[in-house]
C-alpha atoms as a printed R data frame, in Angstrom:
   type eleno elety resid chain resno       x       y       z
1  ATOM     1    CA   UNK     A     1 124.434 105.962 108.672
2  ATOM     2    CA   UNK     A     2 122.523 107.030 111.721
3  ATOM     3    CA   UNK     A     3 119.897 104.942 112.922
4  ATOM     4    CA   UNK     A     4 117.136 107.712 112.518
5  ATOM     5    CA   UNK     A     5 118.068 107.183 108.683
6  ATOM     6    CA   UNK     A     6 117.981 103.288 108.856
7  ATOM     7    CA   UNK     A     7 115.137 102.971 110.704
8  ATOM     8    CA   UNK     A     8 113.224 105.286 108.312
9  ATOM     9    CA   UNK     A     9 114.654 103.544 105.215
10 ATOM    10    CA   UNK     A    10 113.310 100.020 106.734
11 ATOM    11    CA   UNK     A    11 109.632 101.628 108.044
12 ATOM    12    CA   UNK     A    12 109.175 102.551 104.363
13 ATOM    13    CA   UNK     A    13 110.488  99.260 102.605
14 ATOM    14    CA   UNK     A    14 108.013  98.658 100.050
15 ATOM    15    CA   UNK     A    15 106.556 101.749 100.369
16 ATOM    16    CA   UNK     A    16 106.159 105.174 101.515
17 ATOM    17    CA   UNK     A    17 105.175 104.902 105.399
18 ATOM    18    CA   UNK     A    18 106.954 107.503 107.338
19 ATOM    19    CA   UNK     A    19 109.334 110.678 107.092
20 ATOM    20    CA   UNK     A    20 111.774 111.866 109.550
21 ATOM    21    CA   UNK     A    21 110.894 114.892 110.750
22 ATOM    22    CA   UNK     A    22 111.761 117.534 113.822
23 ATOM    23    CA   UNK     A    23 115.325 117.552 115.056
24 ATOM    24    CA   UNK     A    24 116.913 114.676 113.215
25 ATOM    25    CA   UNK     A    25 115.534 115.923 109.907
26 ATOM    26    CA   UNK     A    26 117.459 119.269 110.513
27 ATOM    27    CA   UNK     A    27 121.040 117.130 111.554
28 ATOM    28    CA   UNK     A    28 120.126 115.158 108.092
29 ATOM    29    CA   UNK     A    29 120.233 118.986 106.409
30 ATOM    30    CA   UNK     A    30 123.738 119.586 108.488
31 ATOM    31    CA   UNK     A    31 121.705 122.816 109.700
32 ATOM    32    CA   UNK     A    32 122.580 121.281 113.614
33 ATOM    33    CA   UNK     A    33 124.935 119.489 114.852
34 ATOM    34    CA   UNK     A    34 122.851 116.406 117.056
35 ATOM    35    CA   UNK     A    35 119.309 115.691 118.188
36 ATOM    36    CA   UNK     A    36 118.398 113.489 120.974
37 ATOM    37    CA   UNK     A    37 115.688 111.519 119.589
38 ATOM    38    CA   UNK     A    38 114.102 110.773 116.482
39 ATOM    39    CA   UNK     A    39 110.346 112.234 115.068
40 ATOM    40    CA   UNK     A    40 108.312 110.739 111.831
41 ATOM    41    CA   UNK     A    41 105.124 111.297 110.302
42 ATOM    42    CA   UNK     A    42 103.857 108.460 109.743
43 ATOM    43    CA   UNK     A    43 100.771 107.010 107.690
44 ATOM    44    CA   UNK     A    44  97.596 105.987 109.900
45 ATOM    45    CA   UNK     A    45  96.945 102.435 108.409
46 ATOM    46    CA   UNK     A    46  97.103  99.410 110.225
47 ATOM    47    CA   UNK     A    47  99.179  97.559 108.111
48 ATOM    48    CA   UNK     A    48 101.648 100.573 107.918
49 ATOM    49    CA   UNK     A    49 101.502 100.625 111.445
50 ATOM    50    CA   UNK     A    50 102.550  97.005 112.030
51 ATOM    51    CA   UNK     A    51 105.243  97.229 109.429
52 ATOM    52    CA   UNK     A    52 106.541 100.215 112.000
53 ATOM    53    CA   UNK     A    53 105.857  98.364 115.200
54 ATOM    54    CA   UNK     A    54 107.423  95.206 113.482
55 ATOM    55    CA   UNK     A    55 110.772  96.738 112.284
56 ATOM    56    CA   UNK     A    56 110.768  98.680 115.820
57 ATOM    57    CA   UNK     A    57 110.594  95.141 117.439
58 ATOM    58    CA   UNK     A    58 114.117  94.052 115.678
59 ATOM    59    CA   UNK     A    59 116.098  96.778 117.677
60 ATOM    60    CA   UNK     A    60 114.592  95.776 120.438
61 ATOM    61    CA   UNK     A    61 112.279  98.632 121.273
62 ATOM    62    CA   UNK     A    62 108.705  97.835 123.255
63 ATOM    63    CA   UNK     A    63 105.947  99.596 124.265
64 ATOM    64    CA   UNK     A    64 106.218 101.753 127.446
65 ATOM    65    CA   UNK     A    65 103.448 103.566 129.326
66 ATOM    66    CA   UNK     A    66 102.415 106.152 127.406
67 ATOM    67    CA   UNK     A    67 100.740 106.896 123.993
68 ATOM    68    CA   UNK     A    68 100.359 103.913 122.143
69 ATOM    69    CA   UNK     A    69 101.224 103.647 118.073
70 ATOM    70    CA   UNK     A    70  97.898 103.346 117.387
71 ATOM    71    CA   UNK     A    71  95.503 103.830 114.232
72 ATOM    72    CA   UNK     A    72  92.705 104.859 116.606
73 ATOM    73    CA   UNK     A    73  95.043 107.084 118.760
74 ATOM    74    CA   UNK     A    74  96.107 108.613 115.664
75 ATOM    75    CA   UNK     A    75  93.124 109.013 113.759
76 ATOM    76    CA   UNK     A    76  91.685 111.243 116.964
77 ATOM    77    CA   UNK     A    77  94.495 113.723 115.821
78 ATOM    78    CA   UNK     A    78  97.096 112.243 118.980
79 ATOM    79    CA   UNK     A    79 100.822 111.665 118.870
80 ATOM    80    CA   UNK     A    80 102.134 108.818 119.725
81 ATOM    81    CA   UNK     A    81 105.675 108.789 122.255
């Protein structure tokens, strides 16, 4: 299984939290071949949020300078990188 697919299978454990989207939803359709990175749409609650940031945290991932995963960033219609 790729890890776009795990990680969106454990962001919505419990419940519906995110969907893969963009490039790696078209390689899950086998209409291409690869994508480089992986895109959600993801629910703007906190707790849904932390469940995210929390499961992120296991691989190993941390914030970097840029746009933060943030209720408030995404409430004002932002993306988050």
């Amino acid at each position: 299984m790729l890890i776009y697919h795990q990680l969106t299978q454990e962001f919505n454990q419990g419940q519906l939290r995110a969907i893969l989207c963009s490039g790696q939803a078209v390689v899950m359709h086998r209409l291409a071949m690869a994508s480089k990175d992986g895109d959600w749409i993801v629910r703007e609650g906190e707790s849904d949020l932390s469940h995210i940031r929390q499961t992120l945290e296991k691989y190993g991932a941390s914030y970097r300078f840029g746009a933060p995963l943030d209720e408030r960033w995404l409430a004002a219609g932002w993306s988050s990188t």
